[in-house]
C-alpha positions as CSV (number, residue, x, y, z in Angstrom):
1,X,42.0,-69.8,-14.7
2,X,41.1,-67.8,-11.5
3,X,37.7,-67.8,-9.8
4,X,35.1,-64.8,-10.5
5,X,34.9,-63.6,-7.1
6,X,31.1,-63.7,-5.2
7,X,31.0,-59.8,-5.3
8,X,31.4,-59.8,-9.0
9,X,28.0,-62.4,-9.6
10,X,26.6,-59.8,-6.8
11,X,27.7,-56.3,-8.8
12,X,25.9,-58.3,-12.3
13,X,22.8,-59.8,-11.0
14,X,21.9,-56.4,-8.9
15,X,23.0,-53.5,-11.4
16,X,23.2,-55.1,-14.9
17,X,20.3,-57.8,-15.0
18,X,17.6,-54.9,-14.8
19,X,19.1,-53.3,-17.4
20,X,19.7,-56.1,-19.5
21,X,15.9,-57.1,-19.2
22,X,15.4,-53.7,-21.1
23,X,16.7,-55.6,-24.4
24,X,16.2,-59.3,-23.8
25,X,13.7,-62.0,-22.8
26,X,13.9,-62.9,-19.5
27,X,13.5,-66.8,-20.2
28,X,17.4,-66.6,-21.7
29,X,18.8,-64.6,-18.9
30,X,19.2,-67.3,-16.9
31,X,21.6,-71.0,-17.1
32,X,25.4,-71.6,-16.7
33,X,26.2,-68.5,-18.5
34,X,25.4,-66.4,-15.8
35,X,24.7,-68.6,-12.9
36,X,28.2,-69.8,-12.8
37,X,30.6,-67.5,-15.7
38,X,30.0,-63.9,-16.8
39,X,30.0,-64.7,-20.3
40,X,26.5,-64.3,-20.8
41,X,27.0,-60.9,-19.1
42,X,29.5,-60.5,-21.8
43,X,27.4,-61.4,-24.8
44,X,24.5,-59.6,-23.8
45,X,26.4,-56.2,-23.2
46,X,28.4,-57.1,-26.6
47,X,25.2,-57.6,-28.5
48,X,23.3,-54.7,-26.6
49,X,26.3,-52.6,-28.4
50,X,26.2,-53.9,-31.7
51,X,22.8,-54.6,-32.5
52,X,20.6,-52.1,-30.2
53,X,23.2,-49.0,-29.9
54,X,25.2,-49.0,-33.0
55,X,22.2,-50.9,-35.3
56,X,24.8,-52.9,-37.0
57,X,22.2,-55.6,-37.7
58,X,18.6,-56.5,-36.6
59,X,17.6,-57.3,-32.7
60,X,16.9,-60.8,-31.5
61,X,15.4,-61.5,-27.7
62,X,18.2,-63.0,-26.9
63,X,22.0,-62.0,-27.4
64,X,23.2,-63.3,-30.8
65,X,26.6,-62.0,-32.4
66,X,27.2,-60.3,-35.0
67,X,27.5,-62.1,-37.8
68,X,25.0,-64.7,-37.1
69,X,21.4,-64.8,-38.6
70,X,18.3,-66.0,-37.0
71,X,15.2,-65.9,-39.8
72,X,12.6,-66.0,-37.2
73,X,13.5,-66.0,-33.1
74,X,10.0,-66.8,-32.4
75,X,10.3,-70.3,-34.1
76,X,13.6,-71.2,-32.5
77,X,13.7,-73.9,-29.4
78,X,16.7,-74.3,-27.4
79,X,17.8,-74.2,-23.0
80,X,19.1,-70.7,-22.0
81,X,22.3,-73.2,-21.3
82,X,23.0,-73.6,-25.2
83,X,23.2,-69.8,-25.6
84,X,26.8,-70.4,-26.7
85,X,25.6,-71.4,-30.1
86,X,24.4,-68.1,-30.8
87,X,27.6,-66.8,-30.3
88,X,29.8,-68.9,-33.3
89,X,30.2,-66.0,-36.4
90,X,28.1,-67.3,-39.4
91,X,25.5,-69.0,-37.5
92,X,22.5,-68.9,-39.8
93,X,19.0,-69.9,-39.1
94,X,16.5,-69.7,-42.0
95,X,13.7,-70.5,-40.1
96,X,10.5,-67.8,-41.9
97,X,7.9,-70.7,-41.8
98,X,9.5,-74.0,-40.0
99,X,10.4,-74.4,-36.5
100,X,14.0,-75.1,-34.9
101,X,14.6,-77.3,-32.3
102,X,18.3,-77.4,-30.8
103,X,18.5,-80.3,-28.0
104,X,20.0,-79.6,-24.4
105,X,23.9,-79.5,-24.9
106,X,24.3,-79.4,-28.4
107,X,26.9,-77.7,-30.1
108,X,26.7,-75.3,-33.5
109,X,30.1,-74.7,-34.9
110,X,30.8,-71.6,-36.8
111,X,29.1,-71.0,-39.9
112,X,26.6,-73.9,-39.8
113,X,23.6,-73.4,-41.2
114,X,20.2,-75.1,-40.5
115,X,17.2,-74.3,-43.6
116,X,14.0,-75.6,-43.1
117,X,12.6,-74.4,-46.4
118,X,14.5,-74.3,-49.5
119,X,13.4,-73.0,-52.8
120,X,11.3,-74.5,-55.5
121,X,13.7,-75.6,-58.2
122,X,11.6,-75.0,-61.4
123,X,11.1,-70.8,-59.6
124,X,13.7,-69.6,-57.2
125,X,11.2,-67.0,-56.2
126,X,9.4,-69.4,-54.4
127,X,9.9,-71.3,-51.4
128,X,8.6,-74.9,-50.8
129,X,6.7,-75.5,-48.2
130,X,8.9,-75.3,-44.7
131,X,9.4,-78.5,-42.5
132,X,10.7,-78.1,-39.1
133,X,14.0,-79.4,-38.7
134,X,14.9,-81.3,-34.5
135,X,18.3,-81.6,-33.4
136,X,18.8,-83.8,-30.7
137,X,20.5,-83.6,-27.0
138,X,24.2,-83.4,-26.9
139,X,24.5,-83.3,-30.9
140,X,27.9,-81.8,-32.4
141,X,27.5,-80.1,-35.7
142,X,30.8,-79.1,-37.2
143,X,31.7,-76.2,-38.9
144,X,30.6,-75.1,-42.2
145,X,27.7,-78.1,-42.1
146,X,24.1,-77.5,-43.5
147,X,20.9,-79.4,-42.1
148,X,18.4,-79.0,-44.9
149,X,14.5,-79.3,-44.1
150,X,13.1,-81.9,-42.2
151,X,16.0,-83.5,-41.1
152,X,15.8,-85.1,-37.4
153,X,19.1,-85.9,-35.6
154,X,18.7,-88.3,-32.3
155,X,20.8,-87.7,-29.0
156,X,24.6,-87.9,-29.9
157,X,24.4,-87.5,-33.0
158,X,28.1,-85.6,-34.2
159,X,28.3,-84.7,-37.8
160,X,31.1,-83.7,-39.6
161,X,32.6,-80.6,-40.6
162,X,31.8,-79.7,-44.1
163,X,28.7,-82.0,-44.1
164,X,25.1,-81.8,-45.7
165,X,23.0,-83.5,-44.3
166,X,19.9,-84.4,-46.1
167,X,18.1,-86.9,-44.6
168,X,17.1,-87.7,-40.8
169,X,19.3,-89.9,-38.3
170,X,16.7,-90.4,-35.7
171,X,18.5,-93.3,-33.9
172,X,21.6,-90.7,-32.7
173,X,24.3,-91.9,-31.1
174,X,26.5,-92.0,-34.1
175,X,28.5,-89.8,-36.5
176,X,27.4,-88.9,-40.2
177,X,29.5,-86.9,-42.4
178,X,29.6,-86.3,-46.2
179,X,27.9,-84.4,-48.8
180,X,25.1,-86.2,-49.0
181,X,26.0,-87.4,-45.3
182,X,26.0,-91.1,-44.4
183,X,26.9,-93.0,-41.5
184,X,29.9,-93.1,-40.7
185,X,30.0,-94.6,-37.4
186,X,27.9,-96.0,-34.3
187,X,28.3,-95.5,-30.7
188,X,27.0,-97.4,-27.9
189,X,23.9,-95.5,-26.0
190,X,25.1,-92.3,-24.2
191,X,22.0,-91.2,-23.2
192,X,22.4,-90.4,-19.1
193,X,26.1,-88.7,-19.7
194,X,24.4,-84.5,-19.4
């Protein structure tokens, strides 16, 4: 793969930042996306499109694709470096009431989902009460996996695709898979590899 010549960083950072700051938070404008590729250039003028030109779906403060769902942006933690995740189709985020947490370097796989309030059995029209869910630093979550509420996932934590996970793995370090998911296996620490 060739090298993005100087010029073109230049050309982005002087022309199409400003604009860019038109439709996005500042705070996720920044990070290996743009510092070093022009894939976050890419997703921000892609989302710009979609979402604020054409109105295809909602706006977010920072670029999301189309496809992908984000209940409540405001209750949403992650680095600017882990903007990637918002770019997976199906990505959904039901976060009205609970808060998000996505570690440095994690990963989302397409079409994972991550609920932090489901609904009361006994009345579908009601939610339970939310609980926030944490994923941890360099955690993998594999396509089509759900976190349900409350769940906690430690550093290096990788769960497999197709999981659902219901219950917290705070240790990390390991991989869980299953429906409900269970430990599969555990690593030695890796904490010091980012």
């Amino acid at each position: 793969m060739r090298a993005v010549p100087k010029s073109v960083f230049f050309f982005a950072k002087i022309l199409i930042y400003p604009i860019l700051r038109l439709f996005f938070n500042s705070t996720y404008l920044t990070g290996r996306h743009f510092d070093a590729s022009l894939a976050g250039y890419v997703w921000c003028i892609r989302a710009v499109w979609t979402r604020n030109i054409l109105r295809l779906d909602r706006t977010y403060p920072f670029p999301v694709a189309l496809g992908s769902r984000i209940s409540n942006p405001r209750k949403i933690s992650f680095h600017p470096d882990n903007l990637d995740n918002f770019q997976s189709p199906g990505i959904y985020l039901q976060n009205f009431s609970g808060h998000i947490t996505l570690g440095h370097g994690c990963y989302l796989a397409p079409n994972v989902g991550i609920i932090t309030a489901n609904h009361d059995p006994r009345n579908p029209d009601v939610h339970l009460e939310a609980e926030d869910v944490v994923i941890g630093e360099r955690c993998w979550i594999g396509m089509n996996s759900v976190i349900l509420p409350g769940v906690i996932l430690g550093p290096g934590t990788v769960v497999g695709s197709g999981s659902v996970v219901t219950r917290s793995f705070p240790e990390g370090d390991c991989i869980v898979a299953g429906a409900p998911a269970r430990l599969i296996r555990k690593f030695e620490s890796t904490i010091g590899l980012i």
